[in-house]
N, C-alpha and C positions, 0 to 999 in steps of 0.2 A: 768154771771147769768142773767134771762130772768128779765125781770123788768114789773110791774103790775101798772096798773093807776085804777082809780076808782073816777067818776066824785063826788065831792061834795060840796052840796047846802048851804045857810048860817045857815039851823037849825044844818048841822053838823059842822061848823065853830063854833058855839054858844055852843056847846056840848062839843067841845073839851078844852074850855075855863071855862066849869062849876066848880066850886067849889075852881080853883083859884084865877081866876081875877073876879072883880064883874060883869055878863052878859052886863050892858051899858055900861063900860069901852068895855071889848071886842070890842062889836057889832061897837064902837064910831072907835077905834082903826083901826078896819078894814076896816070900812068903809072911811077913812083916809086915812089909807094904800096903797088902793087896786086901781092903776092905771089902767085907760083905755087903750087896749093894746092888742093886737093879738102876733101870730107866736113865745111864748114861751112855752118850753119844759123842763119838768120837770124829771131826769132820776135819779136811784138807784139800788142796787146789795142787793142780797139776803146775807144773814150773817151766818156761820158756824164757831162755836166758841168752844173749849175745857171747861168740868167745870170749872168756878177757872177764867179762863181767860181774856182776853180783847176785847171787841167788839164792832166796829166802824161803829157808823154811817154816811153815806152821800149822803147829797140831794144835788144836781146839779141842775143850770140851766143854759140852752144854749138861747141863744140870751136876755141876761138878759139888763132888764129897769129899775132895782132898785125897782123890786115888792117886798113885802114879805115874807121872808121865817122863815117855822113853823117845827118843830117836836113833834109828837105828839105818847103817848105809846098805848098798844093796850087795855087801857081803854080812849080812847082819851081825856087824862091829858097832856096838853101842857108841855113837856120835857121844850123845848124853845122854844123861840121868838124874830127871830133876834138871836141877841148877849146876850138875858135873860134869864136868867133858873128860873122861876115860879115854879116849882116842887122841894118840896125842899128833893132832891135823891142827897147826893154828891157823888154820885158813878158815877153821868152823867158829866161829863168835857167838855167844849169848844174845841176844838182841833183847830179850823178854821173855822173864818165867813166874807163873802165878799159877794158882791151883786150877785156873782155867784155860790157862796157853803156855805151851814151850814155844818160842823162835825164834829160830837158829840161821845164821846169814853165811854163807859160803862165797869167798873173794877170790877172781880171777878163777875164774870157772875155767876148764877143758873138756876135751872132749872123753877124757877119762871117769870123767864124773859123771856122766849119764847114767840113766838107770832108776831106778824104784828104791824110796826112802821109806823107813817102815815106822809110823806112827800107834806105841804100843802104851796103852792103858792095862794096870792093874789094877781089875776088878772080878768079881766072882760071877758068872765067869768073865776070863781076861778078852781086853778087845784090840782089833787092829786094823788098820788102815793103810794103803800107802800113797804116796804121790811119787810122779814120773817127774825127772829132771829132763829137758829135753836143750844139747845145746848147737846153737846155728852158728855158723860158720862162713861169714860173708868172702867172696871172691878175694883171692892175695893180688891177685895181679888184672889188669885187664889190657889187653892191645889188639889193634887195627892195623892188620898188617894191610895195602895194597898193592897188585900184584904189578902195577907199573904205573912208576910216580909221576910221569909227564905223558895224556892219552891225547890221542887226536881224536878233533869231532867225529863222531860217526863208528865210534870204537866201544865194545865192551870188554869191560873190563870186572874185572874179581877183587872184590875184596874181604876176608877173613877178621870175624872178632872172637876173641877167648878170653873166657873166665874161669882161672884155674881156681882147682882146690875151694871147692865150696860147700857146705849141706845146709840142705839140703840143693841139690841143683838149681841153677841159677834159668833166669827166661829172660834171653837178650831180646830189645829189638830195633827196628833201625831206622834212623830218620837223614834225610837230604834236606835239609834247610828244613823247613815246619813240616813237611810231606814226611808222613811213617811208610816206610817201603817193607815188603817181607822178605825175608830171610829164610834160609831151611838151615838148620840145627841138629849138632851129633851131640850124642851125653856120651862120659868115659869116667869109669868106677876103677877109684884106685881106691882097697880100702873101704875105709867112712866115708872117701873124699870126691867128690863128683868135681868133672874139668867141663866145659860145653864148648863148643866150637859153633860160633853161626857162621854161610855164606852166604854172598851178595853180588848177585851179576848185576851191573849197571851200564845202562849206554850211554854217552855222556853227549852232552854238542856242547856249541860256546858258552850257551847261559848257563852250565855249570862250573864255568872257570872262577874260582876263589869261593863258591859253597861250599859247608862244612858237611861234611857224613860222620854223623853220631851212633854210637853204640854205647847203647844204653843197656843197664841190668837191673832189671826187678826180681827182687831178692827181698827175704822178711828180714833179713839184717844186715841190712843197707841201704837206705837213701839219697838218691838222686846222684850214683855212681856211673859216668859216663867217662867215655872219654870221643875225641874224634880227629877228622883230618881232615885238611882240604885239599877240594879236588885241584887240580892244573891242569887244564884243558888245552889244547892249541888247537887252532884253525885260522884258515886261511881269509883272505881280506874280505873287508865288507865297503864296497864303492860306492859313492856318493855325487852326483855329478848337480852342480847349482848355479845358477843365472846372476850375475853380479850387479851386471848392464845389458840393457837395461831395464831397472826394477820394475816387474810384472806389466810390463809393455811390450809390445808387437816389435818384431823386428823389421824394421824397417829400411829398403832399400838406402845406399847413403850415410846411415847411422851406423855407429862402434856397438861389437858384441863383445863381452868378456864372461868367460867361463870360468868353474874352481872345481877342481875334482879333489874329494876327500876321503883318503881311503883309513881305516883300522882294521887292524888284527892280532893274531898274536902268533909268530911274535911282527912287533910293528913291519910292514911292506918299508921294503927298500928300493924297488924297481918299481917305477910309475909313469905311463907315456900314452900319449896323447896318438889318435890315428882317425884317419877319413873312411867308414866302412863303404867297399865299395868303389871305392876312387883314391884317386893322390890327395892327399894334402895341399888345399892352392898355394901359392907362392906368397901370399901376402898373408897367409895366418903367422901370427907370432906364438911360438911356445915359451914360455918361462916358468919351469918348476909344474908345477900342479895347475895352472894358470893357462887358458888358450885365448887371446886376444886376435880380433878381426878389426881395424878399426873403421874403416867403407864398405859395408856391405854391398853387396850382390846380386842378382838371382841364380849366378854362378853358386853360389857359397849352400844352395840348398843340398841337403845328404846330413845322413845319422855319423854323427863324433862321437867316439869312443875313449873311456878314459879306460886303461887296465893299471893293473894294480897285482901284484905276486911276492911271497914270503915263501917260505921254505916249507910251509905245508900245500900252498897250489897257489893259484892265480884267479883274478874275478873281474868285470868288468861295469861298468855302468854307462849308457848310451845318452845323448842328446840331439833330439831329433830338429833340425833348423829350417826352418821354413821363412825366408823372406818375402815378406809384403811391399808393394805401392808404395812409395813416398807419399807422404801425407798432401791431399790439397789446398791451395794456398785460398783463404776467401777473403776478395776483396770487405774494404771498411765500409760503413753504412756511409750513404749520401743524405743531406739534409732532411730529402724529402720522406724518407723514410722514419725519421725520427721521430715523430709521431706515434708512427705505430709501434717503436719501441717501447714506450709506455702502456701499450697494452696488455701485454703479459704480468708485468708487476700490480695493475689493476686489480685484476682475476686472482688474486691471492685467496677469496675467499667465497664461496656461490651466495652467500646472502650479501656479502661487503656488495659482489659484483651486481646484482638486481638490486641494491639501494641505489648505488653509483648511475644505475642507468635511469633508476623513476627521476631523482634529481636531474641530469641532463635533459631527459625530454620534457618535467615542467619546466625547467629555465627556457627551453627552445620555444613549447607553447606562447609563453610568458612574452618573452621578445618579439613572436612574429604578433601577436594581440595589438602590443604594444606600435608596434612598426605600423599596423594595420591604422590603427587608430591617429596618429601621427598623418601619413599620408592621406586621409581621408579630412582630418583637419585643415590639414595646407590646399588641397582640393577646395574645401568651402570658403576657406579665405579669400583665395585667386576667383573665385566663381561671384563673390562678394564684391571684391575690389571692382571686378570691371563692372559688374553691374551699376556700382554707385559712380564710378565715374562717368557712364557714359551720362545719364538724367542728370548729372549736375551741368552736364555742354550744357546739353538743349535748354534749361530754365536758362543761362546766360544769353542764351539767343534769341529767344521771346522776351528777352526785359529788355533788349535793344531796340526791336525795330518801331522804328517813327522817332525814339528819342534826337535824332541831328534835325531833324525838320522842326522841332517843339520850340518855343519860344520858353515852355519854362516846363518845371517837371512836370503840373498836370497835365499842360499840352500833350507834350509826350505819353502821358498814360492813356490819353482820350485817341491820340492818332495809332497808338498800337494795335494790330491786329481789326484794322478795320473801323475805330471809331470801340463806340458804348456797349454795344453787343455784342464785339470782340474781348471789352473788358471785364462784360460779365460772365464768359465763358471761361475767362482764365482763372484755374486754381491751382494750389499749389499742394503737392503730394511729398509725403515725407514717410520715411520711408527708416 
């Protein structure tokens, strides 16, 4: 803090001395005191103190010679003198005194004590200084008032914060849940003592029912002093209309529908009814409570249902639009033949699984018909074989007979075969 000097003369030396010590004592004292002496300096800090508080005085000096040191209040009443307290204030205490510091503590500060403390050295010539006591004065009271405790949505509404009796003036400001909203603000001087008044126009809907609105004061002698209230909103129902049966499925001619209508608000709906927009209500819908059951759908039953729903600030409504579809059709079961190709699909699970699946089938197919080929070309050379050999085995049986019953003995026979000698040298035999 900036530090203040102010030269003074012995009529003010004598003045500050008035009325507790006798002026010749004084004058005797100081002039006693007051060594001849240059190049001292006399230094102190300005004082900012909370009411109630404690607030310290001190006067310094630098290059000290063992002059005099004085305090004095801003009637220049000698606090002390030296190590004496002449003022008889026990509120002022010694704290530390040495030829280089008086300082002196002042308890439960007011506002009466403000003002300029004179920090007086005797020397040739005499020196002085003062410091400022300065004291704050946090708010006594603070309140929210609102100007109507239960609003309906859609409504604004005023609400009023005061911080009385404060110094210096206090700067309110306003908060709705975490959101700072602004306020305009009056000041009123009574005195020392400043009162503030903020206003707050807010419009409220449901989502402000049970938020708090805070009025907060920032203020240099006081922290984090708030106080608040909550809002109480009302408004009217909020409807809800939901599918029970059946779950996230087509409604289907033949099949049961059931409905649930859910309504909230505040304050809770007590009247809630179900209605056909548009038409009657068919004779087979069932109502129970918040609940609309059909259980044989229609194509009659198609139109917008309506669930309403009403409390004592209005009425609301939420629709379900019914559209009945086609009974589902019925598909006959696979026959035998088919079943084969049921297996196709699960095949194809995979584009390379399915071209492995298929080179393996067509070599097994190659394979087999090779195979088959070769088989039947076999049995062909056999059968082609067979008769060949049987037929050349007749005929040598047939040529080894003829003349044999005419022979008297076997050569006979070979000589009368085929004509006699010539005949049997033509005959050979082929093997084959």
């Amino acid at each position: 803090m900036a530090s203040r000097a102010e030269p003074s003369g012995p009529s003010a030396r004598g003045g500050g001395g008035a009325g507790l010590l006798p002026p010749l004592l004084v004058l005797f004292a100081a002039a006693a005191l007051i060594p001849r002496g240059d190049g001292q300096n006399l230094v102190t800090e300005d004082v900012t103190v909370v009411e109630g508080e404690v607030a310290t005085i001190s006067c310094r000096v630098k290059n000290s010679d063992d002059s005099v040191i004085q305090l004095l209040n801003p009637n220049r009443q000698t606090i002390y003198f030296r190590d004496f307290r002449p003022l008889k204030d026990s509120r002022f205490q010694l704290v530390n005194f040495s030829n280089s510091e008086l300082r002196v503590s002042l308890t439960n500060v007011s506002i009466s004590d403000e003002g300029r403390y004179f920090c007086q050295l005797y020397t040739d010539p005499p020196q002085e200084i003062y410091t400022t006591i300065t004291v704050l004065v946090p708010p006594r009271n603070l309140v929210i008032d609102i100007q109507k405790e239960i609003a309906v949505e859609g409504e604004e509404i005023e609400l009023n914060c005061t911080a009385m009796a404060s110094r210096p003036a206090t700067t309110i400001r306003w908060f709705k849940g975490n959101k700072e909203l602004t306020g305009k603000s009056e000041v009123e001087q009574w005195s020392d003592m400043y009162t503030v008044t903020s206003q707050l126009f807010l419009k409220v809907g449901r989502e402000d029912d049970g938020v708090p609105v805070i009025c907060l004061v920032d203020h240099p002698a006081v922290k984090d002093l708030q106080t608040q209230r909550y809002l109480e909103v009302m408004y009217k129902p909020q409807v809800r209309v939901s599918q029970n049966y059946p779950v996230q499925g087509l409604t289907r001619e033949g099949e049961p529908l059931e409905l649930t209508c859910a309504a909230f608000g505040k304050p809770q709906p007590t009247d809630m009814r179900w209605l056909r927009v548009d038409d009657e209500m068919p004779q087979h819908v069932v109502v129970s409570g918040s609940n609309l059951l059909i259980s044989n759908l229609n194509k009659t039953d198609n139109g917008t249902y309506r669930c309403e729903a009403s409390n004592a600030v209005g009425k609301s409504h939420a629709d379900y639009m019914l559209f009945v579809y086609d009974p589902p059709t019925t598909i006959p079961p696979p026959t035998t033949t088919t079943t084969t190709t049921t297996t196709i699909p699960t095949t194809i699970t995979d584009s390379r699984a399915g071209e492995e699946g298929s080179i393996r089938t067509v070599d097994h197919a190659v394979v087999g018909g090779v195979v088959a080929v070769v088989v039947f070309a076999m049995l062909c050379l056999l059968i082609i074989l067979g008769r060949y050999f049987a037929r050349h085995k007749g005929t040598y049986f047939t040529h080894e007979a003829k003349g044999a019953d005419d022979a008297a003995d076997a050569d006979t026979a070979i000589i009368n075969a085929e004509g006699g000698q010539n005949n049997s040298e033509e005959k050979k035999e082929y093997f084959i």
